[in-house]
C-alpha positions in Angstrom: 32.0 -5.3 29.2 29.7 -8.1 30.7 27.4 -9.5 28.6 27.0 -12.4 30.8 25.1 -10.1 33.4 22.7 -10.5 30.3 20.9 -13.5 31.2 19.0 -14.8 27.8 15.2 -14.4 28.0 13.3 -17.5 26.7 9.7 -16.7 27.0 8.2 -14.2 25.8 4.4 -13.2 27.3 0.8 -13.2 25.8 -0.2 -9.8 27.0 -3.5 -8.5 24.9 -2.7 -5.8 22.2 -5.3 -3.4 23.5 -3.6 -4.1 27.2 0.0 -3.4 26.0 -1.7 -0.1 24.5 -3.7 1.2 26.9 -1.0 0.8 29.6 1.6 2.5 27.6 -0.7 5.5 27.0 -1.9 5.6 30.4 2.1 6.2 31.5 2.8 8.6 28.4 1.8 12.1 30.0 4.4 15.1 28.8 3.3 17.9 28.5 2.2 20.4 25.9 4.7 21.9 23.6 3.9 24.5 21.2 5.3 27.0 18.3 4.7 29.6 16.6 4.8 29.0 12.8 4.3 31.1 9.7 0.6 29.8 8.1 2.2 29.5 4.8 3.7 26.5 6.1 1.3 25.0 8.0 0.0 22.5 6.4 -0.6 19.1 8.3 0.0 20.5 11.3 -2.1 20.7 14.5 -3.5 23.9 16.0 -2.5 24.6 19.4 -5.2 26.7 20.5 -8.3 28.3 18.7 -7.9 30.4 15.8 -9.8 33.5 15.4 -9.9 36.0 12.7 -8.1 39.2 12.4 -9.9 41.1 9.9 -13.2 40.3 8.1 -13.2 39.0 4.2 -13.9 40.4 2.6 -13.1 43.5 4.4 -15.1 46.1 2.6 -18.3 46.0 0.3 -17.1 44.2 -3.4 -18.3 43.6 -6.3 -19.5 40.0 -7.0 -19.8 40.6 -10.9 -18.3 42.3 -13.3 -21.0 45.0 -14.5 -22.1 48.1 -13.5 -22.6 50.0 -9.6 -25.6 52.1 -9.4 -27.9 52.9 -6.7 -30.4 50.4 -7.1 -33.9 53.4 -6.0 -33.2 55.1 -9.3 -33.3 51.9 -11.4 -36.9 51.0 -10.5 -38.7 52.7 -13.4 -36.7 50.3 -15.6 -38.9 48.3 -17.9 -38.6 46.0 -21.4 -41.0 48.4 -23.2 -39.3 51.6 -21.6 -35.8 51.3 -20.9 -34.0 53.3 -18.5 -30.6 55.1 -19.6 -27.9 55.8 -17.7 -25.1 57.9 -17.4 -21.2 57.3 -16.3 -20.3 58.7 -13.5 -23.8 60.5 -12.5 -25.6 57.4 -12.4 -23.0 54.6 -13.0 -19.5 53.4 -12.2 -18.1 50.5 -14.1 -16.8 47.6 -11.8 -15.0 44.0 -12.0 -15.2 41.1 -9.9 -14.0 42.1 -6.5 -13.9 45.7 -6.6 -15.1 48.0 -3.7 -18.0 49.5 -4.2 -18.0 53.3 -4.9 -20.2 55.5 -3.0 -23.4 56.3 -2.8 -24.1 53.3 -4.7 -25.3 50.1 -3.5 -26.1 47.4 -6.3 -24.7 45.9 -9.2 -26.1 45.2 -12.6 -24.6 42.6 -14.7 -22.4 43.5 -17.9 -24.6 41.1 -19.8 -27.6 43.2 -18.4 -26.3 46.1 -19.7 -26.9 47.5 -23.7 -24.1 50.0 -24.5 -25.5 53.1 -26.4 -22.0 54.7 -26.7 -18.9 55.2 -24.2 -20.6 57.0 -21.8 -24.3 55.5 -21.9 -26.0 52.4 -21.4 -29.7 51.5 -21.3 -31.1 49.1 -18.9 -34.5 47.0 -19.3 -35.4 45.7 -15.7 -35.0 47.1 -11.7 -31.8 46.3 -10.1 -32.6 46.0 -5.9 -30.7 47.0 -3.4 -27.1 44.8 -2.1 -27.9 42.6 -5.5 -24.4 41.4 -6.4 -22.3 42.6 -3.9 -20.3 40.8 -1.2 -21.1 42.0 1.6 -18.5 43.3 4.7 -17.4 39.3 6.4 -19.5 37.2 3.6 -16.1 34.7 4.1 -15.2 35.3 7.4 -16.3 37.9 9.9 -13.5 39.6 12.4 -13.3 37.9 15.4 -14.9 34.3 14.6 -13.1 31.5 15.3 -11.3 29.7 12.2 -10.6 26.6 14.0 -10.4 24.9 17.2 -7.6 23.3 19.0 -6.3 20.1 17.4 -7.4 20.7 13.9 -5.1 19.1 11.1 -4.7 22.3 8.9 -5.3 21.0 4.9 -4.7 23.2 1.8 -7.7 25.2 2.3 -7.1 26.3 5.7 -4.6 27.9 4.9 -6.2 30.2 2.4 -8.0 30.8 5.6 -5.8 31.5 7.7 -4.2 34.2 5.3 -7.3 35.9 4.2 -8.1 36.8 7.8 -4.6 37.7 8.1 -3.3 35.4 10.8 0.1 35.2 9.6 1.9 33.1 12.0 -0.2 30.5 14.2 0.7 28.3 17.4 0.6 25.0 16.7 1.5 21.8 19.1 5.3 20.8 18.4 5.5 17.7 16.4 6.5 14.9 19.0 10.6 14.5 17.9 10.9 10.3 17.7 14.3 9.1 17.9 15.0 5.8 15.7 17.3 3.9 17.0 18.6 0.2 14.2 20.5 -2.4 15.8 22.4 -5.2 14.9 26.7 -6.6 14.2 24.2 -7.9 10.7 23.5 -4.3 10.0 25.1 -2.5 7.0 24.1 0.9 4.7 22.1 0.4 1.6 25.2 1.1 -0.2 27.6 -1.0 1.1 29.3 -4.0 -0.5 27.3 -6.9 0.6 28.9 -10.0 2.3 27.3 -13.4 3.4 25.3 -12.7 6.5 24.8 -8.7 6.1 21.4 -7.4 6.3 20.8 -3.6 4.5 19.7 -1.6 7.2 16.5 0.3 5.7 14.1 -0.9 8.2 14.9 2.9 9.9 13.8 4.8 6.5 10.7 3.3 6.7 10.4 4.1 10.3 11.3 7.5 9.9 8.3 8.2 6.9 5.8 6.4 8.6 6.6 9.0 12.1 6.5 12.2 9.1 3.2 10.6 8.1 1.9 10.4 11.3 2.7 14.0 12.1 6.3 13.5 14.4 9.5 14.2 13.4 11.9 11.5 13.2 15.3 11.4 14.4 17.5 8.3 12.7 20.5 7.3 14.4 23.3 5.6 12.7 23.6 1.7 13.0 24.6 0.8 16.6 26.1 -2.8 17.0 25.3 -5.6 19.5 26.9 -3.9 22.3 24.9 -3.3 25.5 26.8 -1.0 27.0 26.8 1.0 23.3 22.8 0.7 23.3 22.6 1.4 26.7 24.1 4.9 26.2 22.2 5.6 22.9 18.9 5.0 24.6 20.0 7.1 27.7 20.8 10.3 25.2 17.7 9.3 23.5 15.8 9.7 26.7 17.1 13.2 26.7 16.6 14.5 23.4 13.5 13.1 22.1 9.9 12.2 23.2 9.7 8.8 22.2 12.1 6.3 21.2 12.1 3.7 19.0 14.5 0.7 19.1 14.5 -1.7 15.9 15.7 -5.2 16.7 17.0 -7.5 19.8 13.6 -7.6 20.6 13.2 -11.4 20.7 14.5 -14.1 22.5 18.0 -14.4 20.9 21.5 -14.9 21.8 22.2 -11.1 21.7 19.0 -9.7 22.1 20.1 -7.5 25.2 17.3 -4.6 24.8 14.6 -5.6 27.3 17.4 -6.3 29.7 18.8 -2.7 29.2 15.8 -1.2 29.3 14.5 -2.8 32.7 18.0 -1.8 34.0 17.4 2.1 33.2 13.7 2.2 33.3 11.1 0.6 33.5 9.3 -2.3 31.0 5.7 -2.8 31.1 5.5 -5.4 28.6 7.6 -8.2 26.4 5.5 -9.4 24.3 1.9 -9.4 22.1 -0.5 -11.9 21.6 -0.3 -11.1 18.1 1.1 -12.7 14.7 3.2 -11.5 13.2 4.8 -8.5 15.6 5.0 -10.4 19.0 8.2 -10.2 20.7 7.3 -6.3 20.6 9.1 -4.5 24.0 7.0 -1.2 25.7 9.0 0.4 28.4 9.9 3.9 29.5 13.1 5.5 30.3 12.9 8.9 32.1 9.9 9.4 31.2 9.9 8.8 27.7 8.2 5.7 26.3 10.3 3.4 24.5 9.1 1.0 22.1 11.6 -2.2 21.1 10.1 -3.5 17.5 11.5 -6.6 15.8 14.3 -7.1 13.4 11.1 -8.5 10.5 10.3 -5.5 8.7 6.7 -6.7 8.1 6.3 -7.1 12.4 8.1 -3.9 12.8 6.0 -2.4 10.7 2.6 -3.7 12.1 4.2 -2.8 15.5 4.7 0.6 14.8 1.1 1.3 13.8 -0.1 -0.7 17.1 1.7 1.3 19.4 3.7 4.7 17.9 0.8 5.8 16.4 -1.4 6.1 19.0 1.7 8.1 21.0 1.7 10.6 18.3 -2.0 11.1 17.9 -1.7 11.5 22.3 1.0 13.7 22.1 -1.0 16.0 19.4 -4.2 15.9 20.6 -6.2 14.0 17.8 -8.2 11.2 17.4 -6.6 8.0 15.8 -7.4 7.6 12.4 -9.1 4.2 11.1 -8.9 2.4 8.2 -12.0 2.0 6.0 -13.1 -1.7 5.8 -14.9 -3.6 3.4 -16.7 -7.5 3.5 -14.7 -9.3 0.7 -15.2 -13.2 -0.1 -12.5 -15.1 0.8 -10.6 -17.4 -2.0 -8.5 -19.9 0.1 -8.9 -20.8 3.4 -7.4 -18.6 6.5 -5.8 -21.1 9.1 -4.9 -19.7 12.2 -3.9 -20.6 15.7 -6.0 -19.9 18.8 -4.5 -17.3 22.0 -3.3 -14.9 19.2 -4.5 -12.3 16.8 -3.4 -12.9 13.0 -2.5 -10.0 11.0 -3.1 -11.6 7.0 -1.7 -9.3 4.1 -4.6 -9.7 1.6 -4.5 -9.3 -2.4 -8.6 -8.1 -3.1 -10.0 -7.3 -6.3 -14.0 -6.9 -7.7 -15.3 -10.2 -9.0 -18.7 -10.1 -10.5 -20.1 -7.5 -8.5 -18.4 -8.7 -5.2 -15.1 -8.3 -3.1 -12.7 -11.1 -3.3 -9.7 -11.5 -1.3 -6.7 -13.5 -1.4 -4.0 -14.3 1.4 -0.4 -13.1 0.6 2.7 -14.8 2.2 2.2 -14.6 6.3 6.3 -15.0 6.9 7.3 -11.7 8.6 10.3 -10.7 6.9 8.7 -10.5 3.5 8.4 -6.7 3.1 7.2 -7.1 -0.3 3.9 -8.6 0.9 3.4 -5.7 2.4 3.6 -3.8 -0.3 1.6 -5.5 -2.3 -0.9 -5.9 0.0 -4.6 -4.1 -0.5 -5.5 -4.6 2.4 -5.2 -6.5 6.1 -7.4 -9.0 7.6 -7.5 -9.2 11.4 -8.1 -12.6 12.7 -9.2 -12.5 16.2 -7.2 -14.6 19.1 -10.3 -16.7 19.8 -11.1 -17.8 16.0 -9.3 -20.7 14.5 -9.6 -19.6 10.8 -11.9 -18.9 7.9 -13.3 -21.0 5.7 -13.2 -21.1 1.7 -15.9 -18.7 0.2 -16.8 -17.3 4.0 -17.3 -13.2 4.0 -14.8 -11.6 6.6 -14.3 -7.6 7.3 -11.0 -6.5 5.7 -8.9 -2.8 6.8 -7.7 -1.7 3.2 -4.5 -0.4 3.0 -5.3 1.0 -0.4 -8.5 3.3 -1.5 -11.5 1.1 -2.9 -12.0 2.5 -6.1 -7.8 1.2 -7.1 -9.2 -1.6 -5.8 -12.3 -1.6 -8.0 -10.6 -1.3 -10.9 -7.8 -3.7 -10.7 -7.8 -6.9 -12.7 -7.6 -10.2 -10.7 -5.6 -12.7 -11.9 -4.9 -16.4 -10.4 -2.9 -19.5 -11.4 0.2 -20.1 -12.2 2.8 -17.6 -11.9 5.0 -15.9 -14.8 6.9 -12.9 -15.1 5.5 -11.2 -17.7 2.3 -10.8 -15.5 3.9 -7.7 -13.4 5.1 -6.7 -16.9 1.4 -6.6 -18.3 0.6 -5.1 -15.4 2.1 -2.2 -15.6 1.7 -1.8 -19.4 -1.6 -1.5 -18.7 -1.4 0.6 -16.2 0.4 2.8 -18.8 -2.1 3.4 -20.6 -4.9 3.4 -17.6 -3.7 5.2 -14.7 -6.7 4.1 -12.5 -6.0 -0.1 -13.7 -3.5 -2.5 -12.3 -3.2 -6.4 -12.3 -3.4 -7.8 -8.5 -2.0 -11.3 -8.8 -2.0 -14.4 -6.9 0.4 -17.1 -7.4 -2.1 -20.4 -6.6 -1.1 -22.5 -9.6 -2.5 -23.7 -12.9 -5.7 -26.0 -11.0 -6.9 -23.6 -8.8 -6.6 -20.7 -11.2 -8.9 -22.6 -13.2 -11.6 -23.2 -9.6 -11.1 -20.0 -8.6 -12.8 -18.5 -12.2 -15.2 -21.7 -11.6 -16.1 -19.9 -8.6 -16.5 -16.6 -9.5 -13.1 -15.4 -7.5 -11.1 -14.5 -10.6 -11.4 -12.5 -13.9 -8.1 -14.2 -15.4 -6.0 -17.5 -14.8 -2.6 -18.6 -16.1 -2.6 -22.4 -17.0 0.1 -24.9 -18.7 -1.8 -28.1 -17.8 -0.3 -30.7 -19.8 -2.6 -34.0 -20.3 -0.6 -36.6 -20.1 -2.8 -38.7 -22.7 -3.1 -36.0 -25.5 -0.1 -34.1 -25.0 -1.9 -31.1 -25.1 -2.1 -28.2 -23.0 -5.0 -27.1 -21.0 -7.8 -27.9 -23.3 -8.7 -31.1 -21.7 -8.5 -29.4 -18.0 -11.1 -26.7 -19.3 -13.7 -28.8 -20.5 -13.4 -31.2 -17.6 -13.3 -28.4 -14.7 -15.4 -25.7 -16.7 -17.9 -27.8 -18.3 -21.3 -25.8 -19.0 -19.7 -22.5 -18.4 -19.0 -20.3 -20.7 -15.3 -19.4 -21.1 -12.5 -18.5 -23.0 -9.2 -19.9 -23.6 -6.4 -17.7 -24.8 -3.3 -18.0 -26.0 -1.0 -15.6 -24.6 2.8 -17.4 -24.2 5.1 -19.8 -25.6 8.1 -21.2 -22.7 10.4 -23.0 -21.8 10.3 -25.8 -18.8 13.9 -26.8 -17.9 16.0 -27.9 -14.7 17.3 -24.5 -12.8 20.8 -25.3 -11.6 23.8 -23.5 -9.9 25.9 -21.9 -12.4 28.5 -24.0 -13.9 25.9 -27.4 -13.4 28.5 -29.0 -10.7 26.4 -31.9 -10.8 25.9 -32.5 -14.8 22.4 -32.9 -14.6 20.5 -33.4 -18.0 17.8 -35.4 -16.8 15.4 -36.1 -14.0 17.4 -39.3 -13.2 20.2 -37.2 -12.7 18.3 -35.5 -10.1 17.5 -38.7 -8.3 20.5 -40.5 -8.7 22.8 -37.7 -7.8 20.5 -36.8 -5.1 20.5 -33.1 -5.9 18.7 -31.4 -2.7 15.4 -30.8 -5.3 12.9 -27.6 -5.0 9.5 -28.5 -6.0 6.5 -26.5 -6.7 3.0 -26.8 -5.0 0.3 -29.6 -5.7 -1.7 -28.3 -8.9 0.6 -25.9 -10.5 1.6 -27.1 -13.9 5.4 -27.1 -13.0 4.1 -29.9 -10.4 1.9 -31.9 -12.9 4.8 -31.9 -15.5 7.7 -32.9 -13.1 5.2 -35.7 -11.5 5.2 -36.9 -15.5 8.2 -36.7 -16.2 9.0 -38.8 -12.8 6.5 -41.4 -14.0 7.8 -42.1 -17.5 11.3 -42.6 -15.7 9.6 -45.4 -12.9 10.7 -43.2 -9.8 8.8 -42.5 -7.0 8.1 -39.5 -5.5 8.4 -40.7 -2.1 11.8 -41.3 -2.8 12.9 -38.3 -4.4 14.9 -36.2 -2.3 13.4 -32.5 -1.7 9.8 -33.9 -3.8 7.6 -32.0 -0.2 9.5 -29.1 -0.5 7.2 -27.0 -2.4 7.6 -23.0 -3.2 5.0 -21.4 -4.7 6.4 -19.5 -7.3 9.4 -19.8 -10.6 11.4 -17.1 -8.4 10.9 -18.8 -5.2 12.6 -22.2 -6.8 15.2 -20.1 -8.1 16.4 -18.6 -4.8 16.6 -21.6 -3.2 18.6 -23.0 -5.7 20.6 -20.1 -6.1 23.7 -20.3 -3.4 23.3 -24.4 -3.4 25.7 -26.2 -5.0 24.0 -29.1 -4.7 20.7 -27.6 -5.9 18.0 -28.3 -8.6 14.2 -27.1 -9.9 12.2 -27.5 -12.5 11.1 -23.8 -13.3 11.1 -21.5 -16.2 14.2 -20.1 -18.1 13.6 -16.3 -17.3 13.2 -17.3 -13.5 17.0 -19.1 -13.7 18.2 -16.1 -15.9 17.0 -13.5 -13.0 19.3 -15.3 -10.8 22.1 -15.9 -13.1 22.0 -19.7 -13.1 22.4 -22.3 -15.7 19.4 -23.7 -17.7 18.9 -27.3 -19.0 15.7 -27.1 -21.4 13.6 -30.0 -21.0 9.9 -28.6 -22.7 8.3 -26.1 -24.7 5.0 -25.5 -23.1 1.9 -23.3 -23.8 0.9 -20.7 -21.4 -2.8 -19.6 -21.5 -5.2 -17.5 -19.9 -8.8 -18.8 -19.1 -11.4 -15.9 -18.6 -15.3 -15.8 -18.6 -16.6 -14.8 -22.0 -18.5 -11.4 -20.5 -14.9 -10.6 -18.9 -13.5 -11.4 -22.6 -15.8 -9.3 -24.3 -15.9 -6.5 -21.6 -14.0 -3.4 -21.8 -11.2 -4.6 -19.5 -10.8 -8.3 -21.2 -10.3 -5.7 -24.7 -7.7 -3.4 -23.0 -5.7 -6.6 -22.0 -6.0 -8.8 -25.2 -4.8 -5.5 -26.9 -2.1 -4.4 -24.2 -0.7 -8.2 -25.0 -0.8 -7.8 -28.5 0.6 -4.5 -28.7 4.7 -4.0 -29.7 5.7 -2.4 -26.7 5.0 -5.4 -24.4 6.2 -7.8 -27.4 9.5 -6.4 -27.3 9.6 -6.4 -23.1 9.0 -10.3 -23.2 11.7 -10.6 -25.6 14.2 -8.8 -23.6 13.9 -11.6 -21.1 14.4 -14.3 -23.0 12.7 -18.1 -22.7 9.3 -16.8 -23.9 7.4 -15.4 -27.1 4.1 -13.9 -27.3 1.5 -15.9 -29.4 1.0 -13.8 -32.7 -2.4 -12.6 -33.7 -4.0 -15.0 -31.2 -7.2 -16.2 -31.3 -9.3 -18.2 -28.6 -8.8 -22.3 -28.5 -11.8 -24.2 -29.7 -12.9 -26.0 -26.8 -15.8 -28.2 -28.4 
């Protein structure tokens, strides 16, 4: 086969989102399929046509009480000082909830109404008036009136509906079958055994539950290689046997990313490219008919890309509106840079701060899936605005209903483990509380509760004049407000190494002089002020320590990168090298604490975490970790 006919495409275009959109829908035109469907299992579906009743409900005169039926003209000489008796059968029947009616009768009396004199008396004290209590013929639904119109989403209820009025089987529009198509040599099942370079293929699972969501039918097809002519015959049978297609990867700009070249050789392409971050190098096409969209190999792009342009296809193809996201004004709590000619998708942390919104950025790099799924909600920076400024207000889509949102605790500073640990201990005992967490370091843990941005922050400042940890920092940076300082964790600092320590590092002037490729954290995490310490005391200079500017942002993070190096080293703590199965060299015991308003301390929230931290169960997860141990019976630091 030629690949060489495959000339490699450099540039990518700029087109508009809303462009690439519109033109795609304009060319998307098949027509109207539809099937007839039992209503019992028709939920989320879409009605194909108007739905009108068969029979009334209910379909004859009922009860709405259980009581007596009698005819209400011979009840009107009832009174409280001369009650009326009747008898069963000649002037009564007995009846439930939902019974028909007997004739002649034509009113119902309550049971509670009603004073038995013996089994076949009772004695009544006031009138009963005519159709009182009784449902009359089509109260629910009359024969003949329309349930719903074309294009309603059927929900739980409908469906009662539906039944009662005995429409048994409905026509519905045919859910839109959407092939999936993953591509890649890197591509390999979930459950394969993984070698260097292979990528776990699970980009189409996700594909395939976001089309179900959106009311298509996926189709996944198994992994095809980096073969054109092998993609070029997949999309062809695609073509045939579904209504859209969906291609995942060789989307880009690569050596091998042949798609927009096949699909301008069998159809047609009417655009390579977005002017929008992340999710550009998206391909829209059509091939007999049938739009095909080429998403990226990033599962956060692909995913963004999806929503931009499958979503609308589906909602076309069924005849409903698009769906939007509620948005809400949150307060940012870091700067949002951007670049101009592009929109910028952010993945945002939020929580509920003192009576307002605040939102933090999440990782922007595209393949970070779990971003996305921590993510409450999006913020859209338009292509003609550079950014967002510190403490600004900005519109945010939430991926996540507000009142999780409302009820989550926000926590900032330094990272640890055991936070995600807390977090869901808590959430344990609170179904409707979380912990959303953002990873900014020790310093601006402690500004962002300044500010009002934060109900907790994590902090192991060490002073390098006392020795102490965090006390100093809080008085400085929180003079005059009123806070508290809690002791949650004991840990230990040490050098994170690849297993068997191939460079015999003990100290930081092993580091240097063996010039290990060095992962640092960011400026004002404790990790940072420590190692800049420790470098002092030894009379080396940062500028001269190899890997000092690369920073990473969290224990984890430094562990990765060190993880696979041979020639690797971190300063981190010891569960983060345990996760990763890599040796340890202790070099301090510090004091993790959290720093929290006193009104947050004393609220009901502070006193479900202080007691979620004390309790055994979470005692005895930290354990199992190893490198840490909970602070018994803790009480706040004295801070005057």
């Amino acid at each position: 086969m030629d690949h060489k006919r495959y000339k490699r495409k450099i540039y990518l275009e700029d087109k508009p989102r809303s462009e690439a959109k519109r033109e795609i829908l304009e060319a998307f035109s098949l027509p109207l399929e539809t099937e007839l469907i039992p209503a019992a299992d028709a939920l989320g579906r879409v009605t194909a046509e108007p739905i009108f009743a068969n029979v009334s409900a209910p379909h004859y005169h009922a009860s709405a009480m259980d009581g007596i039926a009698v005819i209400a003209e011979k009840t009107y000489t009832a009174h409280e000082q001369s009650p009326l008796r009747l008898k069963l059968g000649k002037d009564f029947s007995i009846v439930d909830t939902g019974n028909a009616i007997p004739a002649p009768y034509n009113a119902v009396i309550m049971i509670e109404h009603v004073d038995m004199i013996d089994e076949e008396t009772i004695e009544i004290i006031e009138p009963a008036t005519p159709w009182q209590h009784i449902r009359p013929i089509g109260e629910d639904i009359v024969q003949e009136e329309m349930l719903f119109p074309q294009g309603h989403i059927l929900r739980p209820a409908d469906l009662g509906v539906l039944l009662a009025s005995q429409q048994l089987h409905i026509p519905v529009t045919k859910k839109p079958v959407v092939s999936i198509i993953p591509t890649g040599n890197e591509l390999v099942e979930a459950n394969s055994k993984l070698s260097s370079g292979n990528i776990i293929e699970f980009n189409g699972t996700v594909f395939a539950n976001f089309v179900k969501d959106w009311g298509g039918e996926p189709r996944l097809h198994r992994i095809v290689k980096d073969d054109p002519e092998k993609i070029k015959a997949v999309l062809l049978e695609a073509a045939e046997t579904s209504d859209i297609i969906v291609i995942n990867a060789g989307s880009s700009a690569g050596s091998k990313d042949y798609t927009v070249h096949i699909i301008a050789e069998i159809g047609t392409v009417f655009t390579h490219g977005v002017a929008a971050r992340p999710g550009k190098p998206v391909i829209l096409g059509k091939i007999n008919d049938k739009i095909v969209v080429g998403v990226p190999g990033y599962p956060v792009s692909a995913y963004l890309a999806l929503e931009w342009f499958v979503r609308p296809l589906i909602c076309k193809y069924l005849q409903i509106p698009e769906p939007k996201r509620q948005t809400v004004n949150v307060k940012l709590g870091r700067r949002i840079v951007s670049s101009m000619g592009a929109e910028d998708f952010v993945r945002m942390n939020i929580g509920y701060v003192n009576g307002q919104f605040v939102a933090n950025p999440l990782t922007r790099a595209a393949g970070v899936t779990m971003s996305y799924v921590r993510a409450d909600g999006l913020l859209v920076v338009p292509a003609n605005v550079i950014g967002y400024e510190q403490g600004e207000f900005v519109e945010v889509e939430l991926l996540r209903p507000l009142e999780e949102i409302k009820n989550a605790i926000m926590f900032s500073g330094s990272h640890d483990l055991t936070i995600d640990l807390l977090s869901s201990q808590l959430k344990r005992v609170r179904a409707d509380m979380k912990i959303v967490s953002s990873h900014v370091g020790s310093m601006a843990g402690i500004m962002a509760i300044r500010k009002g941005e934060a109900h907790v922050a994590g902090i192991h400042l060490l002073d390098p004049n006392t020795k102490q940890y965090n006390i100093s920092y809080v008085k400085k940076i929180l003079a005059g407000f009123d806070v508290v300082l809690y002791p949650f964790l004991k840990r230990k600092q040490g050098w994170i190494l690849p297993k068997g320590n191939p460079l015999g590092i003990e100290t930081v002037a092993d580091i240097f002089e063996r010039k290990a490729n060095f992962v640092n954290r960011q400026k004002g995490a404790g990790t940072r002020i420590l190692f800049d310490m420790l470098l002092e005391e030894n009379g080396i200079s940062s500028e001269e320590f190899t890997g000092y500017d690369r920073e990473m942002f969290s224990h984890l993070a430094v562990a990765a990168e060190v993880n696979g190096d041979i020639h690797g080293a971190g300063l981190g703590i010891y569960p983060a090298a345990k996760a990763m199965n890599l040796d340890f060299v202790p070099v301090a015991d510090e004091e993790y604490d959290l720093v929290m308003t006193r009104s947050f301390y004393e609220s009901e929230n502070g006193k479900l975490l202080i007691a979620m931290i004390q309790s055994p169960e979470f005692k005895q997860q930290v354990e199992k970790i190893g490198g840490y141990e909970v602070v018994e019976n803790a009480e706040p630091k004295k801070l005057v």
